[in-house]
C-alpha positions in Angstrom: 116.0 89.0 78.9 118.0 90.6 81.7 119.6 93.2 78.7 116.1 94.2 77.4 114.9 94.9 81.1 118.0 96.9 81.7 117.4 99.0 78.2 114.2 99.6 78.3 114.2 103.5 79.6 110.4 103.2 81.1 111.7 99.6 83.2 111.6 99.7 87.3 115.2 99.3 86.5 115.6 102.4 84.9 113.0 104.5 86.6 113.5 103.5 90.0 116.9 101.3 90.6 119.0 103.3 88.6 117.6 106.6 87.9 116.0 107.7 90.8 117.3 110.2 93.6 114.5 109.1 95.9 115.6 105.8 96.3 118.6 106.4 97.7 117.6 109.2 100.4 115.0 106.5 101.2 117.6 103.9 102.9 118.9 106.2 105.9 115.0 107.5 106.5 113.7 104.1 107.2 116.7 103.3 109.0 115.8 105.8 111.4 112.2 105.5 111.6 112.5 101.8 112.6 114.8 102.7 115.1 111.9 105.0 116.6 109.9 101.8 115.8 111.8 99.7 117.9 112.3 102.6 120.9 108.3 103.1 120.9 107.6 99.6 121.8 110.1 99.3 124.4 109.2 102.5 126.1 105.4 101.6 125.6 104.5 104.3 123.2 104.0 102.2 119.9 99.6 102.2 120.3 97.5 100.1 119.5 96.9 100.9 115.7 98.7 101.6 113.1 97.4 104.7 111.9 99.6 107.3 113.7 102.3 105.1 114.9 105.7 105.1 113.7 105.7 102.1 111.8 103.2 103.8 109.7 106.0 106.3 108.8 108.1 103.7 107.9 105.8 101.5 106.1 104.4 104.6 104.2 108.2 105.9 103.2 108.4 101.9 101.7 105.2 102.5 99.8 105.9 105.6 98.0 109.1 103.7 96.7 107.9 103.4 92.8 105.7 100.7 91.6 107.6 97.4 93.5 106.6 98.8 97.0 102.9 100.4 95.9 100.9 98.7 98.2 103.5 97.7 100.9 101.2 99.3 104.0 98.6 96.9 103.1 99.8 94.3 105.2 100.2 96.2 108.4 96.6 97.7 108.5 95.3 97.0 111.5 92.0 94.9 110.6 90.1 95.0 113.8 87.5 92.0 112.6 90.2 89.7 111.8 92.7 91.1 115.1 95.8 91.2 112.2 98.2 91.6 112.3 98.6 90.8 116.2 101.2 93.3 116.5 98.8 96.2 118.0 96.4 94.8 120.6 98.8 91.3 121.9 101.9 93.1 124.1 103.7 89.4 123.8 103.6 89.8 120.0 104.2 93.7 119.8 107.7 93.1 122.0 108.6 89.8 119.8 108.0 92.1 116.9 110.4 95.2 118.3 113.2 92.5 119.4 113.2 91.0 115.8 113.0 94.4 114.3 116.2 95.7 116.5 118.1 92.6 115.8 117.7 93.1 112.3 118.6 96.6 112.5 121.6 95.9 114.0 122.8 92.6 112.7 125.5 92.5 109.5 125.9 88.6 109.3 123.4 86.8 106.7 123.3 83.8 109.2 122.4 85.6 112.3 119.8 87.3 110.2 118.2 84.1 109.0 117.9 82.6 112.7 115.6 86.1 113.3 113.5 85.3 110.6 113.2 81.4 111.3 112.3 82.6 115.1 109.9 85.0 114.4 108.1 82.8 112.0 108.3 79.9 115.1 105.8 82.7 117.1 103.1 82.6 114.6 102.4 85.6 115.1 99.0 86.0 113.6 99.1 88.4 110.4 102.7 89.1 110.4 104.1 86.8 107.3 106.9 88.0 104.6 105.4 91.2 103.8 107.7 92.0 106.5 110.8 91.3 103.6 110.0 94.9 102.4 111.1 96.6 105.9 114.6 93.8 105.7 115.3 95.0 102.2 115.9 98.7 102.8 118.1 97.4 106.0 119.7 94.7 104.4 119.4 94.9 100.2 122.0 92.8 99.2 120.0 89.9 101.6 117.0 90.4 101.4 114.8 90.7 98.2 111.5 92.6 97.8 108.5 91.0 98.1 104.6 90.9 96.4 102.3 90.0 94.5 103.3 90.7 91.3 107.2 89.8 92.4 105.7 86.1 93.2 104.4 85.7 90.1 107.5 86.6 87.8 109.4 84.3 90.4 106.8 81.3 89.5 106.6 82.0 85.8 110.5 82.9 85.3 111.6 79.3 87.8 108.3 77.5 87.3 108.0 77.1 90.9 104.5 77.4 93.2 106.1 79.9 95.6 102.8 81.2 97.7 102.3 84.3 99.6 101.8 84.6 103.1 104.5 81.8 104.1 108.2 82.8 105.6 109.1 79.4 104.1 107.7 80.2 101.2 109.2 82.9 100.6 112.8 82.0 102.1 112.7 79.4 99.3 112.2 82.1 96.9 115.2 84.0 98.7 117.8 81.6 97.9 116.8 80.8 93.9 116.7 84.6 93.8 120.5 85.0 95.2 121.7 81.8 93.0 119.8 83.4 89.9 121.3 87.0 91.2 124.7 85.7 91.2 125.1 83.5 88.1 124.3 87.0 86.4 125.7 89.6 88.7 127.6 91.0 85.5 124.0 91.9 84.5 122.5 93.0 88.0 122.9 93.8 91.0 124.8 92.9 94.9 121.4 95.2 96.1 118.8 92.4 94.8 116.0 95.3 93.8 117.4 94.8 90.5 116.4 91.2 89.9 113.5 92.0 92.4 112.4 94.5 89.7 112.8 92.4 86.9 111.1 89.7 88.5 108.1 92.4 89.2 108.1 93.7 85.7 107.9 89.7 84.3 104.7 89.5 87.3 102.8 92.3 85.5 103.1 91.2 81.8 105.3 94.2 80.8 108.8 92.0 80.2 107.3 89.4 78.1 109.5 85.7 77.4 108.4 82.6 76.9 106.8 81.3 80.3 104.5 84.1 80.5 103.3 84.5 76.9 99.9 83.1 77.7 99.3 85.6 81.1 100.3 88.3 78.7 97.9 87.4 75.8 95.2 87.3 77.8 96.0 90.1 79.9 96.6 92.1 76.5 93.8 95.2 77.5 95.1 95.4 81.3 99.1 95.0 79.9 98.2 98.4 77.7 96.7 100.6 80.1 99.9 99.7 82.6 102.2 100.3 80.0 100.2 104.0 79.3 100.3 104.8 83.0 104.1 103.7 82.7 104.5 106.0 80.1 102.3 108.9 82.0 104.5 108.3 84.7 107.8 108.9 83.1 106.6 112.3 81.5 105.6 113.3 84.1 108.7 112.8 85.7 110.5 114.8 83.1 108.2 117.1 83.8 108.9 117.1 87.1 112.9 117.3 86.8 112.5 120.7 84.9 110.4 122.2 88.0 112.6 120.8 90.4 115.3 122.6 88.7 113.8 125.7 88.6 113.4 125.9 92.1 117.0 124.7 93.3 118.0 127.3 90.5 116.0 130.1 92.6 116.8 129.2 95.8 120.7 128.5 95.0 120.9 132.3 93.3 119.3 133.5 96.5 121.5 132.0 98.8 124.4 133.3 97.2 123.5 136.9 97.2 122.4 136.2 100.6 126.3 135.8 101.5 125.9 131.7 101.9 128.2 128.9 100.6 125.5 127.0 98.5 125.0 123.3 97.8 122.8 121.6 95.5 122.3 118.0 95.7 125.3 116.2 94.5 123.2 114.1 91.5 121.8 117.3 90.6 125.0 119.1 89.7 123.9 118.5 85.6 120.6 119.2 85.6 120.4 123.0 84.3 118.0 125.7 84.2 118.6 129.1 82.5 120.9 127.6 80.1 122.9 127.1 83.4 124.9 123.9 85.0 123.0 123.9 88.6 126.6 122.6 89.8 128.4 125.9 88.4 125.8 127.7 91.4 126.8 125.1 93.9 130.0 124.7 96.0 132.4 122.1 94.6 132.5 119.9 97.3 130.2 119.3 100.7 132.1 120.7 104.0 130.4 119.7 107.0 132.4 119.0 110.1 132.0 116.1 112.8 129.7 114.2 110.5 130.6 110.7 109.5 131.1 110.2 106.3 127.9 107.7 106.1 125.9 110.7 107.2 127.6 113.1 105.2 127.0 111.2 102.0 123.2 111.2 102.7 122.9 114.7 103.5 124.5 115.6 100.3 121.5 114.8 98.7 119.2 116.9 100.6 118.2 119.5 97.4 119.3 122.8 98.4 121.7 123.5 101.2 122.8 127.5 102.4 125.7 127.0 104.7 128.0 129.8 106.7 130.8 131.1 106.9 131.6 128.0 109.0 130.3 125.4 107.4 127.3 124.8 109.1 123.9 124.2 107.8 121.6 127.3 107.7 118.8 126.8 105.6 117.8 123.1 104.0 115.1 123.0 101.3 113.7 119.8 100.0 111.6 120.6 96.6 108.6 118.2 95.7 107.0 119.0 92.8 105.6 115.6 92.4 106.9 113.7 94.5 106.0 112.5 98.1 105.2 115.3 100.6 105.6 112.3 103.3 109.1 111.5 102.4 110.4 115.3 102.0 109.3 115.7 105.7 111.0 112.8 106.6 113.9 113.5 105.2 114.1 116.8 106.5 113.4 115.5 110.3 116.7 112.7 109.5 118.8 116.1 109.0 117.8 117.6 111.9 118.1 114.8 114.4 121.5 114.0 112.8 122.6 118.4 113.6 121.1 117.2 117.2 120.8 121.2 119.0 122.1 123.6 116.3 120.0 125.9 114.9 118.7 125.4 111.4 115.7 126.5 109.4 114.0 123.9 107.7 111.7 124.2 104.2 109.5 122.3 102.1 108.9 123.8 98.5 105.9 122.9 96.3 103.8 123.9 94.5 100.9 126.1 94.7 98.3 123.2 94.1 99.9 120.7 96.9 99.5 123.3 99.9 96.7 121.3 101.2 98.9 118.2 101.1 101.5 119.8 102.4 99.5 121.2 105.6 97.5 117.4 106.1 100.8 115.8 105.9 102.2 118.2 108.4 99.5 117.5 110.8 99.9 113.9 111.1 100.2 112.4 114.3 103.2 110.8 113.4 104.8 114.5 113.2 102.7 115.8 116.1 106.0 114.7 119.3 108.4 117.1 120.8 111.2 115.6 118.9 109.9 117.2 115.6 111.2 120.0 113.8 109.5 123.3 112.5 109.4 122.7 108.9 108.1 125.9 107.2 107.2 125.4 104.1 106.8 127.3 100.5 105.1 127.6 97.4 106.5 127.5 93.9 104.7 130.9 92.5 105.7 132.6 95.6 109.9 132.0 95.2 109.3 132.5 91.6 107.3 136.0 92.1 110.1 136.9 94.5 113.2 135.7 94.0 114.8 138.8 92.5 113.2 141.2 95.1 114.8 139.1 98.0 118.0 138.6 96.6 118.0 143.0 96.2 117.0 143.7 99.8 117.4 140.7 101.8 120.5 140.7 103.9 120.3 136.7 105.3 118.0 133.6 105.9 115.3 135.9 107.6 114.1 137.2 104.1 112.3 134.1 103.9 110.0 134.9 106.2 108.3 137.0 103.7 106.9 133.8 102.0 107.6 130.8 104.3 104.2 129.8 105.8 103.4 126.9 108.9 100.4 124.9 109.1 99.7 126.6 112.4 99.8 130.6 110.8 99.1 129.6 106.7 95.3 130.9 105.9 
């Protein structure tokens, strides 16, 4: 079971454990945002909604991780009829929900972890149940699985258990069959438990099919298809995707060069080629950045394009979305600049031509709108395509991109 999950090429192993870039710039971004989490509700900043706070940035980030975490906001909508989750409007709750969050963020040790969890469920806090485990896994993965719907069901069908949502007991049951399950076949999976999270997903939706859920999936036959065909969709368009994405770092990698810049192109991209070209044979060998620890350094390396000087510092850092989240690019981009703290550095989103109105809403969130933000420029695909050649002639450094960088604030 575990082998056929791991071979099939269109699995949530496959397109989103193993395959994807985005998952791992995702750990260090919500790191941070639930840091600024944690900081708004002690200085008295977090609101009284979700909607423009920064655990909507987090939760969001979560969301947009692939088909486990679709849905993962849900949960922390603020439903004003029902007063859930009690995290917005009840001060008590909001600062019981920062300390458990900071303890988390800061805790190694799976015990000490666990008496968090036990005392947060103690508050009742109204609203607030496991959905939570989604925010623990991208701080602690190898202790905390993922958690939903469809990951509740596999769990049920796969152990014939009666796990139920909406209980910390519940699912803290579920926890420790998962890590016994995880490590009698940890040959075949994973320490990070998204691996048997997404199997256990995949077996909740009908697309791994043994013997427990044979029944769910022959009467789920018509629904099982048209996932399987959005699957599929989604996986060609990724291809797509990739060969876009390529193009772009291609441009913006032969640019920087004739600009006089060291370049570097994400490290996992080094294969990829465009042109008949290796994008690694345009990029420096090896990342040089100094004073960074090598945590950090390791996470910026997979920012997409990179133009550094003569001294090693960051100039110019480009994050190319062709499909892929707006939300997260931004994000991203704002983790690299808090990390270079003061130095100067211009900042770019590329997309294309068709995802300029997404790219100015997204911009123009109130999430973005603090004094802490950076100026993120951003530009369009047609427009470093058009120009590319022009700019590498007559430019003479970064300010060439001025010519076709717009900002919400001055694009028309």
């Amino acid at each position: 079971m575990i082998r056929e999950y791991r071979a099939d090429v269109e699995s949530v192993y496959q397109t989103w454990f193993i395959n994807n870039d985005e998952r791992l710039k995702a750990f260090r971004t919500i790191r941070n945002g639930i840091k600024a989490v944690v900081e708004d509700i002690e200085n008295d900043q977090f609101g009284s909604d979700f909607k423009g706070s920064s655990l909507e940035t987090v939760v969001t980030a979560i969301a947009e991780q692939k088909q486990v975490f679709e849905g993962a906001a849900h949960a922390f909508y603020w439903k004003p009829k029902l007063r859930i989750p009690d995290i917005y409007e009840n001060e008590i709750n909001k600062k019981t929900f920062g300390r458990f969050l900071k303890s988390c963020l800061y805790g190694t040790n799976e015990k000490q972890l666990l008496e968090e969890v036990y005392k947060l469920n103690g508050e009742n806090i109204k609203g607030l149940g496991p959905a939570v485990a989604n925010i623990l896994y991208f701080l602690h993965p190898t202790v905390f699985p993922p958690f939903n719907t469809a990951i509740v069901k596999g769990f049920n069908l796969l152990f014939n258990e009666k796990a139920k949502l909406g209980s910390w007991t519940e699912y803290l049951k579920m926890k420790e069959v998962i890590q016994n399950f995880n490590k009698t076949y940890s040959s075949l999976l994973s320490k990070d438990l998204g691996a048997v999270g997404g199997l256990l997903f995949e077996i909740g939706i009908g697309r791994l099919v043994i013997s427990e859920n044979h029944n769910f999936v022959l009467k789920n036959i018509e629904k099982l298809e048209k996932t399987n065909k959005k699957r599929h969709s989604e996986v060609m368009n990724e291809v797509l995707e990739n060969n876009g994405h390529s193009e772009m770092q291609y441009h913006l990698a032969k640019l920087g060069g004739s600009l006089g810049y060291r370049v570097w192109i994400a490290r996992n991209d080094h294969k990829r080629e465009w042109n008949n070209q290796k994008l690694g044979e345009l990029s420096a060998p090896h990342l040089k950045l100094q004073d960074i620890p090598s945590q950090v350094k390791e996470t910026i390396s997979l920012i997409d394009v990179l133009w550094l000087d003569s001294n090693d510092q960051i100039v110019c850092a480009f994050e190319v979305e062709k499909s892929t989240s707006i939300f997260s690019g931004i994000l991203r981009l704002y983790d690299l600049a808090l990390t270079m703290g003061g130095h100067n550095c211009n900042f770019y989103l590329v997309a294309p031509d068709q995802r300029e109105k997404e790219i100015k809403a997204q911009l123009l969130r109130p999430s973005f709108q603090h004094s802490q933000m950076c100026n993120i420029s951003y530009i369009l695909f047609s427009d470093l395509r058009c120009d590319c050649e022009a700019m590498c002639k007559f430019g003479t450094n970064a300010s060439v991109l001025d010519k076709i960088a717009m900002n919400v604030d001055t694009a028309v």
